[in-house]
N, C-alpha and C positions, 0 to 999 in steps of 0.2 A: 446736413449743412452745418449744424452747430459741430460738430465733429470739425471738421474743415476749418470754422475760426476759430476754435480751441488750437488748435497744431498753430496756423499763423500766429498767432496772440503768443503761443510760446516761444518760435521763432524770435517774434518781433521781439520782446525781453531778453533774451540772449543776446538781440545784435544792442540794444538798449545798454546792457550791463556790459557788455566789451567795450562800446565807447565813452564809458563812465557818463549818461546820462539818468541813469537809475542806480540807485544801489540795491544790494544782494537783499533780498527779505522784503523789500515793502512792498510788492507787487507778488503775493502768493499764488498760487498752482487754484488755491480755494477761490480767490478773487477773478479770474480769466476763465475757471469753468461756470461759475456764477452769471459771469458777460455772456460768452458764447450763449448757454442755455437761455439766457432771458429774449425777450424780443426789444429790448433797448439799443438801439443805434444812435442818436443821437448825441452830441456830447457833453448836454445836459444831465442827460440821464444816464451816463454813464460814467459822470462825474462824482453822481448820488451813492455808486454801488462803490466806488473807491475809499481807500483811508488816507486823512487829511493830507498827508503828506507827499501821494502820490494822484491829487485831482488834478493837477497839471499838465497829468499826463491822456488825459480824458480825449483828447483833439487826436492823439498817435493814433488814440487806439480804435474812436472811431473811423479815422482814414482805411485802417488794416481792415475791420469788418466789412466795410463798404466796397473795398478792392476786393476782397474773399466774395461778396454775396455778387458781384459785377461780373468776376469771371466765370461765377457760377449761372448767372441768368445766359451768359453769351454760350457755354456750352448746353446747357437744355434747349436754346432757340437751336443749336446744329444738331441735336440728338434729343429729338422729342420723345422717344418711345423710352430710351433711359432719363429724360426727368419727370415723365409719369409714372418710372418703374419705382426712383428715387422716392417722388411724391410720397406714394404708396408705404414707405417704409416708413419715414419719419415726420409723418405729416401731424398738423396738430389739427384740434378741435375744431369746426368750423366757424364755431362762437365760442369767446373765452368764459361765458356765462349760459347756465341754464335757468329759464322761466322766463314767465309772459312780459316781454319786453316789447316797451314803444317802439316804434319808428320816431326815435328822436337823439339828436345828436347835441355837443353841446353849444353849437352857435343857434339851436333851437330856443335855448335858454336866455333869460334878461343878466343881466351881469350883475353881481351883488352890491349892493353900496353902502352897507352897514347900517340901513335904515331901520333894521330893525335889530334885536340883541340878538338875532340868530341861533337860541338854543333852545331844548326842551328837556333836555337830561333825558332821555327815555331809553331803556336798555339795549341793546341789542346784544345778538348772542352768534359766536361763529363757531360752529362745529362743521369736523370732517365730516365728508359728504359725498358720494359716486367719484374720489380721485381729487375732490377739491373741498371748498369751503364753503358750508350753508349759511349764508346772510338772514337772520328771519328778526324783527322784530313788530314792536306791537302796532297797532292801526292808529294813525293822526285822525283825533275826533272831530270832526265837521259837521256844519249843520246842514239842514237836509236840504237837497239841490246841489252840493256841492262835489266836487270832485277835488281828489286829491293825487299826486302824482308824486311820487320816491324818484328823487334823483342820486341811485350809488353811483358813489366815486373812489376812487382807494389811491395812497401815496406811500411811498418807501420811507422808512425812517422818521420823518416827523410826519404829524394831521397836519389836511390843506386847511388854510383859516382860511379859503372860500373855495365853494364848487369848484370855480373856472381853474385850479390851481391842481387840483386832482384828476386823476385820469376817469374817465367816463366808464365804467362797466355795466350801466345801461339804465334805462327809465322804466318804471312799471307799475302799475297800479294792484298789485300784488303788494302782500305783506315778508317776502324774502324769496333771494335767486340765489343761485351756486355758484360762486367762483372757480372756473378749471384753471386760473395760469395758475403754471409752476413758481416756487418761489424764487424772489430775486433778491433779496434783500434779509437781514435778520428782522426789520419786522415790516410789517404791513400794516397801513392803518387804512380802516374799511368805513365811511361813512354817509350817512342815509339822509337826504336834506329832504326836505318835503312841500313841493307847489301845491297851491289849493288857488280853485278857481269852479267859474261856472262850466266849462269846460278843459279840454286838454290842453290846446290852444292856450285858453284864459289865464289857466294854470300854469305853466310856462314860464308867461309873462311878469307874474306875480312874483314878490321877494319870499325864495324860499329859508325856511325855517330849517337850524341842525337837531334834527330827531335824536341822533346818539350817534357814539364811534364804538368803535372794534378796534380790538388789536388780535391780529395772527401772528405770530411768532413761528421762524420757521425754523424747522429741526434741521439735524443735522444732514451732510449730504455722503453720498455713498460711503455705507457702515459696510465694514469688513471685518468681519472677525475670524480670526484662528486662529488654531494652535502651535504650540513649540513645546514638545514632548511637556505637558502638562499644566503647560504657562499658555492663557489665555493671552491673546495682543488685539486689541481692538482698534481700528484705525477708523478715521473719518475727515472731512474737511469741514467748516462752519462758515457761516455768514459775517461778513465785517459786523459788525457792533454786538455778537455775544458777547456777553462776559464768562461765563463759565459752564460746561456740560457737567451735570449729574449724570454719574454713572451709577445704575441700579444694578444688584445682584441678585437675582430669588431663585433660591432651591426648588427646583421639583419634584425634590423627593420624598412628597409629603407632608412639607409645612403648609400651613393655612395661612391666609392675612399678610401677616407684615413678620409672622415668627421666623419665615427662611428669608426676609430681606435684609440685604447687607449695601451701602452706601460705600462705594469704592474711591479712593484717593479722594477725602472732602478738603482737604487742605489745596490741590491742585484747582487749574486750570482745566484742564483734560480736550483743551481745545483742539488738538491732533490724534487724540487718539488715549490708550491708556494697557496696563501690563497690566492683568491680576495673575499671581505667582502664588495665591492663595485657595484655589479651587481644587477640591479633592478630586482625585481618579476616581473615574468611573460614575459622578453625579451628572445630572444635565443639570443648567442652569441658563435660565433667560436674563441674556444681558439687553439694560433699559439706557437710552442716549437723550438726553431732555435738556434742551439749550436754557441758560437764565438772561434774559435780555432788559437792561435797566428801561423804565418806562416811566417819565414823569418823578416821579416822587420812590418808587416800588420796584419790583422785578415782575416780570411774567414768564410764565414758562412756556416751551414748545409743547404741541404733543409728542409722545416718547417715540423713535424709530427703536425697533427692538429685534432679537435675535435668541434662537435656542442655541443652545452648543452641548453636545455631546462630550464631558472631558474624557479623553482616552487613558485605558487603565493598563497597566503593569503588575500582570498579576505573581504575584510572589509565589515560590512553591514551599511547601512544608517541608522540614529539613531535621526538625528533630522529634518525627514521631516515636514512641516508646511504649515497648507493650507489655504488659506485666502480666504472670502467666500463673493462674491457685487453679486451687481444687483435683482431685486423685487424679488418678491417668485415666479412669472411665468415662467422668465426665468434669473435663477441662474448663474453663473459664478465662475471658481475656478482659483485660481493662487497657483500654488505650487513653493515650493522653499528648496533647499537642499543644504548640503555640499558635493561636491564628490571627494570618497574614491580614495585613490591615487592609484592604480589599479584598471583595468576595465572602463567599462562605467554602468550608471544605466536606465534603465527601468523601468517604472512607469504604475501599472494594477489598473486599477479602476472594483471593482464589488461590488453587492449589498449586498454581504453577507460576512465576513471576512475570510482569509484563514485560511485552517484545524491549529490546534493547533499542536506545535511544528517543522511546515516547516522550523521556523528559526534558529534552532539549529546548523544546522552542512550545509557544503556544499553541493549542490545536485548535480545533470546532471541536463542540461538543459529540457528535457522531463518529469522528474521529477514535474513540477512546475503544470503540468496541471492533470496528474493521480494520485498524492500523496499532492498536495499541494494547491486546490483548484482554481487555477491562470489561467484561460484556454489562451489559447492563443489570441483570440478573444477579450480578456479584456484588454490586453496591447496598452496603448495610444501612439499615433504615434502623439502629436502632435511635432513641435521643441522645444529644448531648448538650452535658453539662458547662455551665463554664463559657460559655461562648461569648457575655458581655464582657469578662471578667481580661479575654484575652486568653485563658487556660483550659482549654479544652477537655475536658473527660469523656470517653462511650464509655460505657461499665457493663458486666457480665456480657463478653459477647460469648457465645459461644461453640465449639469445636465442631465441624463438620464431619461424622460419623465415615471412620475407612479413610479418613486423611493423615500423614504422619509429619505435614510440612503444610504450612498456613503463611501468603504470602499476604499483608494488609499494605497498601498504596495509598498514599493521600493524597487526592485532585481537590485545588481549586478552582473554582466554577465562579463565573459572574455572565450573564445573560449566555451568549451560546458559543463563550470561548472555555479552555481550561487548558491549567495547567498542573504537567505530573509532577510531585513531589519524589520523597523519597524513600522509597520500597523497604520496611522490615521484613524479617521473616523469622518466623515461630515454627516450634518443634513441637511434636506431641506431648506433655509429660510421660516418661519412660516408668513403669510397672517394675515392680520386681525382678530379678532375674529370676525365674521359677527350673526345677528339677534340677539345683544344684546335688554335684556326686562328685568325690575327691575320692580317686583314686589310687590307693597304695603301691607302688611297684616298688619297693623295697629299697632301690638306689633312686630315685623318685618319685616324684605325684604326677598327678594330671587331675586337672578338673576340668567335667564336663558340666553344661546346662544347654536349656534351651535356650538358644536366640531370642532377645527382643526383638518385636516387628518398628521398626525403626530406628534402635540402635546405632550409632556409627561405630562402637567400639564399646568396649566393656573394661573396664580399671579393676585392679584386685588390689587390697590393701589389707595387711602382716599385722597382725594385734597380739600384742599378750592374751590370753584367753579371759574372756567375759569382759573386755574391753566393749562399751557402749562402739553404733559407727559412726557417731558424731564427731567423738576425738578420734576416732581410728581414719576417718576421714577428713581433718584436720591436718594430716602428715601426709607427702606428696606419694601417690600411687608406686606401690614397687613394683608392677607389672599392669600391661595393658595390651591389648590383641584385637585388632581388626576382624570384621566378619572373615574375611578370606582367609585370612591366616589360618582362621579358627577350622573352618570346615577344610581346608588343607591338612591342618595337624590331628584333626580330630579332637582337637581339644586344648586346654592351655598349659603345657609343659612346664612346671617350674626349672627354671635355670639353675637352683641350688635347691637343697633341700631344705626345706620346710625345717626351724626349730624342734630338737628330737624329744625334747620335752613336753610338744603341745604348743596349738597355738590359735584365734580365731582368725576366721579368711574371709574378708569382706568382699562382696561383688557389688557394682555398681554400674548398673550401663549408661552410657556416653553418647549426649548427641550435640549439636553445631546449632548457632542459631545468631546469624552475624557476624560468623567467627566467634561468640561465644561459647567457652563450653557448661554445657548445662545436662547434669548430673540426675538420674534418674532414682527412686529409692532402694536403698542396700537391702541386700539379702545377703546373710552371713550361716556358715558351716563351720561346723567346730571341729580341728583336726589335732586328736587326742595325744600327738607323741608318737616315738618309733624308738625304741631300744635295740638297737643293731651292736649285736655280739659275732666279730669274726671268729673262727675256729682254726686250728690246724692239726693235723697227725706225723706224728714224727715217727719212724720204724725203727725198733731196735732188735737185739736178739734173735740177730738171722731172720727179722721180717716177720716177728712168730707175735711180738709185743706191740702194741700200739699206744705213744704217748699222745696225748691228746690235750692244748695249750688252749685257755679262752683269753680272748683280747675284747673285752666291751667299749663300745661306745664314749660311758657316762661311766661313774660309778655307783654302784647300786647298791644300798641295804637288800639284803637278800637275793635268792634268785630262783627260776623255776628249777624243777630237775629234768636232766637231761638221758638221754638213751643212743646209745651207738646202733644201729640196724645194720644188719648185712642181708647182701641176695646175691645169688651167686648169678643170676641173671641181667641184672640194671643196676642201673642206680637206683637208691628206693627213690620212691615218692613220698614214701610216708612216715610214721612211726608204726605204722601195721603194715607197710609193703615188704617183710622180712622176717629176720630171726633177731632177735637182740642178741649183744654181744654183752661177755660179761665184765666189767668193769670192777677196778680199785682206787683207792687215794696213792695219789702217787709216792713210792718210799715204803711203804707198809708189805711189800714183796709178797702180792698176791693175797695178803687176807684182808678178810672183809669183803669179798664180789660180792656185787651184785651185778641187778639189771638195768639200775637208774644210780643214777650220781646228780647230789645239788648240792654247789658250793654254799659256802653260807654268807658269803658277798662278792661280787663282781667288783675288780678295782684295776682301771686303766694302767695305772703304774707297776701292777704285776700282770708280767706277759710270760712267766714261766710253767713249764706241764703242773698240772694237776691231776691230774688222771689218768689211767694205764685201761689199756682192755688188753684181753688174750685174743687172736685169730689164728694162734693153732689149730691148723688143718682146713681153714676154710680159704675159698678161690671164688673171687667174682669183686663186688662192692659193697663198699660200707660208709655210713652217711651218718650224721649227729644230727637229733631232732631233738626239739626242747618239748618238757609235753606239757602243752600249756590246755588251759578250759575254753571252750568256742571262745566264749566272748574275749580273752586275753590275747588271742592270738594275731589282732591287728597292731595290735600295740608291739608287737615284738619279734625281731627279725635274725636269723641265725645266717652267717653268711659263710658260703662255703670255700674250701679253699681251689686249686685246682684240681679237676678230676683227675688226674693222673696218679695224684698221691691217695684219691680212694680206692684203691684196684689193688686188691691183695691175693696172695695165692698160699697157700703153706708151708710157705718155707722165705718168701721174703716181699716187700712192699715193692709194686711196679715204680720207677722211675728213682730209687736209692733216697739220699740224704735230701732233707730240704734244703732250701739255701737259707 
């Protein structure tokens, strides 16, 4: 039913405010749910629950009630079964008090005539109680034969100055009963007058005495509280005559006492309600609502209507984790280091393969991370970290999992059973040596082989002057580099030009990725000695019988080895022993002085004229100029030949005539 005269009573203010008989505000939403719920119809009493300025309107509004609760009695007399279904629902108490109550009403009672001072000052005390208010105070002492009789009565807003002026909530020879009405008013005043007589009767009739008052103050009405992405909004409505709601804050996260109490808006009213825009994600905090209602001379307070709230959290992801990577390539070391997010704590999984693509989009459940998001649980490092009040996070020595050559570390933030993925580094193994470096010589080339690194992306070579440390040799941008594939295709790494003929160091360096960085593995260097490359040619003269013989070196040389012409009449030598040597002169000298070896006494680029004559009179096949150098000399130094046509001699003239 009170439902029903709430709607009309709003109704009726509407048609009220169209024909400018009320204005906008003074008859609040607070004040009409206040009516409706109470059990006041008269227009007295519904005078009491109004503000000053809108008592006049006390007579509308009991008309509208009276009409509400008339058509309401005329449809339960035609549908009995739905207003005992109705009953049922919103039925109240059957007595608005509990305890041993007389059978007495208040025309039982004499009427008061101020015959006496009417007071005793004795305390009473009103605590919540089974949904209502416990009345209890102390016992009026009488002498023996006597009986005494408690007459509670309670009144809205101001105390009755006599019984007959307050409403009756019952007689008892008890020392306190319960009040169940709801409140109707901001305050209640609850007081205890007291008959004594030789009986109940006798009692009655006697002028009774004021034992003490009560005040109840009544709290606020329907508390709502929620959120707006972080910001708490508290709503509620109040009793005409508060003057101000304290709003309480207390953390539950731990404080004791009053250390996590916080007093919100003390400068406001907060009579509607209140914003706190001040509450961190992810605390719960109990919000306290406690009316201040002036009283006499003082204030009194409600009891507090209160509420928990869960504030919802926004958990940030980690975005600049960084990992910093010491110790040999055997046994690796990681140090990680983070900023962390101001909610939650973070957890750090290390695995060999990266998580699924787009785990970090949105927030998950915690369970989530290992069947949706690659992250099993098993991979989460438990070492400690550093730093974590500070805001700067450190894990220190984590380290390398044995047969891995790629380490992917993820930072999840976690708070109760949600999480979110940050952002995924990835580590490389430190790279080892390049081991079984081998450079080798093909005369118009090199090539270098080694063994692959096992995780390598690529391997860099970098050109040093010889005994160049590979610190500054790797200083200067790599002059070659070659992918695994390339390499096991070529068999090895081809220089594009020739190597420095004077010597030079070759630094190797293998190559791996990590972020797109490139991160450089330690040099292994081989020392490649120089190459002294001297072309040759034969020039025929004297009917083919003579052979001039021109050297064009490289470099220029102080000195040089000596040299030997061989013939076979079968191949081309191989050797300096696959033959017969030929015998040889200084060119000009017309044949004296032969021998079997000729050495200049310097090699000089700028002279490319004969020096040297041999005889091949009478011989037929080939003949070939070898230098004869000592094992160990002979990598250092390279004779190049010219085309074989011009070695092919027979006795009597050179196969293919003049050179060009």
């Amino acid at each position: 039913m009170s439902g029903q005269v709430l709607e009309a009573l709003l109704q009726w203010r509407t048609g009220a405010i169209a024909e400018d008989q009320l204005q906008i505000g003074v008859i609040k939403d607070a004040h009409l749910t206040q009516i409706a719920r109470s059990n006041r119809r008269t227009t007295s009493e519904i005078e009491s629950m109004l503000p000053r300025t809108a008592k006049p309107m006390a007579g509308h509004i009991a008309n509208v009630i009276a009409g509400v609760e008339e058509s309401g009695s005329d449809r339960d007399a035609a549908n009995p079964a739905q207003a005992s279904q109705s009953a049922e629902v919103v039925s109240a108490p059957a007595s608005p008090t509990i305890g041993n109550m007389l059978d007495l009403t208040s025309d039982d009672f004499c009427e008061f005539d101020y015959s006496t001072d009417g007071s005793n000052d004795a305390k009473l005390h009103a605590k919540r109680s089974q949904g209502g208010y416990r009345i209890a105070w102390e016992p009026f002492q009488v002498a023996g034969g006597q009986v005494v009789v408690y007459r509670v009565v309670s009144s809205e807003e101001h105390a009755a100055y006599k019984p007959e002026v307050g409403e009756l909530l019952g007689s008892t020879m008890e020392t306190s009963l319960t009040d169940l009405r709801p409140p109707s008013s901001a305050l209640r005043f609850v007081q205890v007058w007291c008959h004594v007589g030789r009986t109940v009767a006798d009692a009655a009739s006697e002028q009774p005495i004021l034992l003490g008052t009560a005040q109840i103050i009544s709290p606020v009405v329907d508390l709502a509280i929620s959120e707006d992405e972080g910001t708490i909004i508290g709503r509620w409505d109040t009793w005409p005559g508060v003057k101000v709601v304290r709003v309480m804050r207390t953390s539950l996260s731990g404080a004791l006492g009053s250390a996590g109490q916080v007093r919100l808006h003390p400068d406001d009213d907060n009579l509607g309600g209140f914003v706190d825009s001040t509450a961190e994600r992810g605390q719960r905090y109990l919000y306290r609502a406690i009316c201040e209602v002036p009283v006499g001379s003082g204030t009194e307070l409600s009891p507090p209507v209160e509420e928990v709230v869960q504030v919802s959290v926004i958990l940030s992801p980690v975005l600049d984790l960084s990992v910093d990577t010491y110790g040999d390539a055997d046994e690796p070391r990681f140090d990680l280091q983070w900023s962390s997010p101001p909610v939650g704590k973070v957890v750090i999984y290390r695995t060999e393969t990266g998580p699924k693509p787009g785990v970090e989009e949105s927030v998950l459940a915690e369970g989530a991370l290992e069947a949706s998001g690659g992250l099993p649980t098993d991979a989460r490092l438990i070492h400690p970290i550093k730093g974590a009040q500070t805001g700067n996070c450190v894990m220190a020595e984590v380290s390398w999992p044995r047969g891995w050559t790629r380490a992917y570390f993820t930072p999840v933030t976690t708070l109760d059973n949600a999480v979110q993925v940050g952002k995924t580094v990835t580590a490389t193994r430190p790279l080892g040596a390049v081991r079984h470096l081998r450079l080798v010589e093909r005369c118009a080339e090199q090539l270098l082989t080694f063994a692959w690194p096992e995780g390598a992306a690529a391997i860099e070579v970098h050109v040093s002057s010889r005994g160049m440390d590979s610190a500054n040799a790797l200083a200067q941008p790599a002059g070659h580099e070659i992918s695994r594939s390339r390499y096991e295709r070529d068999g090895g790494l081809h220089f594009p030009s020739q190597l420095p003929a004077n010597g030079c160091s070759v630094h190797v360096v293998p190559v791996s990725y990590t972020a797109g960085n490139k991160v450089l593995g330690a040099p292994s260097v081989v020392d490649y000695p120089g190459l002294l490359r001297v072309q040759y040619d034969v020039i025929a003269r004297s009917a083919g019988l003579v052979l001039d013989i021109a050297l064009a070196p490289e470099r220029d040389t102080h000195g040089s080895p000596p040299f030997i012409l061989v013939y076979n009449a079968n191949r081309l030598p191989l050797s300096s022993m696959d033959g017969t040597a030929v015998d040889v002169w200084a060119a000009g000298t017309d044949g004296r002085g032969r021998g079997k070896q000729f050495q200049p006494v310097q090699l000089n680029r700028a002279d490319r004229g004969v020096t040297w004559s041999a005889d091949v009179r009478g011989l037929y096949g080939y003949v070939r100029l070898f230098a004869d150098l000592l094992p160990t000399h002979r990598s250092t130094f390279a004779l190049i030949d010219p085309a074989v046509e011009k070695l092919w001699v027979d006795g009597r003239e050179i196969a293919g005539g003049q050179t060009g």
